[in-house]
N, C-alpha and C positions, 0 to 999 in steps of 0.2 A: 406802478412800481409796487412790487411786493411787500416790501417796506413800509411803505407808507398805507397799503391796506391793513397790514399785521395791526399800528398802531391804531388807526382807525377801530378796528374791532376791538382792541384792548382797553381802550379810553370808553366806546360804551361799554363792553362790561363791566367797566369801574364805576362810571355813571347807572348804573341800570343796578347795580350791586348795592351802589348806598342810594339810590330811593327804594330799594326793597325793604332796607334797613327803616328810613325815613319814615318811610310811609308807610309799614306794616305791610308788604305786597310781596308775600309768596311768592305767587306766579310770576313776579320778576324773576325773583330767587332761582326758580325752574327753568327762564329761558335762560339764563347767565350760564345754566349747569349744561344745560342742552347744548349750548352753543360753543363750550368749552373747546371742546377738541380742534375746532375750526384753525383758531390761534396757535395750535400747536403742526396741525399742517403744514401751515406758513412759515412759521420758526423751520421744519424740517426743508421746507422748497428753499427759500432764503440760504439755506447753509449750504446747499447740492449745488444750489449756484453758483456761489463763492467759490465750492471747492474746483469747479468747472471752467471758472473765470483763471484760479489759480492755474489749473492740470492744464490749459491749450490758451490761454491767450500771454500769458507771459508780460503781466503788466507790469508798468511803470511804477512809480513812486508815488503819484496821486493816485491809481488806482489800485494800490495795497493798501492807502489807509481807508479810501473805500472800503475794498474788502475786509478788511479788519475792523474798521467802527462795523459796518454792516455785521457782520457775525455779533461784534457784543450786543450793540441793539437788540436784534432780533431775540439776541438769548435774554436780552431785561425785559423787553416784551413778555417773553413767556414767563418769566417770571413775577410780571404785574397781574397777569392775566391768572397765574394761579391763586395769587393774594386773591385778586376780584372773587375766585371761585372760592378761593373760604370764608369770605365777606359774604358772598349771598346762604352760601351754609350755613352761617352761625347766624344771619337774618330768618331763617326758617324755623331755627331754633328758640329762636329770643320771640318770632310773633306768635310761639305756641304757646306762650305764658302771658298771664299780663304784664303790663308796664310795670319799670320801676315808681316809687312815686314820687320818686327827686326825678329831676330834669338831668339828661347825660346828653351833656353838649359833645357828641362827635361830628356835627354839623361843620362847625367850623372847620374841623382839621381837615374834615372829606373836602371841604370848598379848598383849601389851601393847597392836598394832595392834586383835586383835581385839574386844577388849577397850572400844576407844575408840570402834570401828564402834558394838559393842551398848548401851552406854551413851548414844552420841548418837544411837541411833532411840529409845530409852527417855526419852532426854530431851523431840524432838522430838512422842513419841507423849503425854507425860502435860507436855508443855508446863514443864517445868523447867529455868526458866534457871540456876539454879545447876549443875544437874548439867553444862550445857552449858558452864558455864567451866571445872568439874573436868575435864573431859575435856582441853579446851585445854593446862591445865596436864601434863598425861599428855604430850603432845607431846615436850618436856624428855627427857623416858623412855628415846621412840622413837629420839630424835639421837643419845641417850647409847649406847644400847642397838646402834644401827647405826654410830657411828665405832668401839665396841670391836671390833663384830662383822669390821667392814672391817679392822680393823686386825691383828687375829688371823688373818685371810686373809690379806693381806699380810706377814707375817711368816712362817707356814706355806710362803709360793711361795717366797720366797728361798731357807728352809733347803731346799725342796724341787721346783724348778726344775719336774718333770715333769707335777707336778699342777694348773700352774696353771692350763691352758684350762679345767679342771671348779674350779678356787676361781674363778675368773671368772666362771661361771655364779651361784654363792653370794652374789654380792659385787653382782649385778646383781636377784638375789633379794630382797637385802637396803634395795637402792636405791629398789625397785619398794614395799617392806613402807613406809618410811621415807614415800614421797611419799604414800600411803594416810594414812598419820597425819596427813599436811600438808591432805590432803582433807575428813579426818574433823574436823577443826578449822575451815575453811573452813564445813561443815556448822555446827557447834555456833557461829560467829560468827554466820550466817544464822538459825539457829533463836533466838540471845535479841535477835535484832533483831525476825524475827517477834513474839518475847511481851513484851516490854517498849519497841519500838525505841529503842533502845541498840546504836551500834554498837560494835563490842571490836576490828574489826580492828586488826592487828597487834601487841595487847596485849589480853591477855585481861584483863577490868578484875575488881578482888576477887579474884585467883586466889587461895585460900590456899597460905600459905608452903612447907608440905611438899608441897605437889603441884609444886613449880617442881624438886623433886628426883627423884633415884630413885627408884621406889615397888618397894617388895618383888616377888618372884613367889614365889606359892604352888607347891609343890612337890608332887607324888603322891607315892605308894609306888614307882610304878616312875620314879623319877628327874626325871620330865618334868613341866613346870607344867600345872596343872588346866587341860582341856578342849583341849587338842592332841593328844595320844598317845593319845585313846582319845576323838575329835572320830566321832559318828553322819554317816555319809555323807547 
């Protein structure tokens, strides 16, 4: 399913994009840019098909909001996929200079982000709309997770005037990770439309209550939350 390869590529180059970040690794950086257009292929076959499904098969009612989630999907897709491509750009930029010498936790918000990516191809691939509004509710997380993150950056340039152009780059890091969530949501609103049509935009409907909050992050041994700091290229 085309679909479901589109997300596949797009979920590594988000993963591949923040260990470039992570881990100071360029040449991540370079495959994510390499590999860019791949994603956008897909997006273009994905939509030929629909329009195709539309022109000669004359479908039904469950298979228009297929074609219809399908079409949004694929265009969030591409649009996660280009975040991913200025996340490894502005990682090629940030490891030509040294480190800030404060700690900038975008660790967490990437786990949270990516988190919501693989959840809602998991939902979309075994047709779970619940899991589709847990995710929604993750969203919450993400805002939370990026006005602290911004706001610690901000706070940092003042006391530290010299570092801002590179907390800049962090902060625009951060803005990129943030509208990924806004996409990944968009996703899971399109997909319980697909399997129940039920639309939830702009309220996720049944979200439960602890997901409208902060949800934990798991932590490793070496300090960093599960599957970022030691994310397989």
């Amino acid at each position: 399913m085309l679909l479901v390869e589109a997300a596949g590529r797009v979920e590594n180059a988000v993963r591949a994009s923040l260990e470039a970040l992570l881990n100071r690794d360029s040449g991540l950086s370079v495959r994510v840019l390499r590999e860019h257009g791949r994603i956008h292929e897909l997006e273009e076959r994905i939509h030929e098909d629909c329009l195709r499904m539309l022109a000669l098969k004359q479908p039904k009612a469950g298979d228009l909001r297929l074609i219809a989630s399908a079409l949004r999907i694929s265009s969030e897709l591409k649009g996660i996929g280009n975040l991913a491509r200025s996340i490894a750009g502005r990682a090629m930029d940030i490891n030509d200079h040294p480190p800030l010498s404060y700690r900038v936790d975008v660790e967490s918000l990437g786990f949270v982000t990516l988190r919501m990516l693989e959840d809602s191809v998991t939902a979309l691939v075994n047709k779970d709309a619940q899991l589709a509004r847990d995710v929604c509710g993750m969203d919450d997380t993400a805002d939370l997770l990026t006005s602290e993150l911004i706001q610690e950056l901000l706070n940092h340039m003042v006391q530290s005037a010299h570092t801002a152009p590179r907390a800049v780059q962090w902060i625009l890091v951060a803005r990129s990770l943030e509208r990924m969530a806004d996409l990944v949501t968009n996703i899971c609103e399109a997909t319980v439309l697909y399997i129940e049509g039920t639309t939830i935009k702009h309220h996720c409907a049944n979200r439960p209550a602890h997901r409208r909050h902060r949800i934990g992050v798991s932590v490793d041994a070496g300090g960093g939350p599960l599957g970022l700091s030691t994310l397989s290229a």
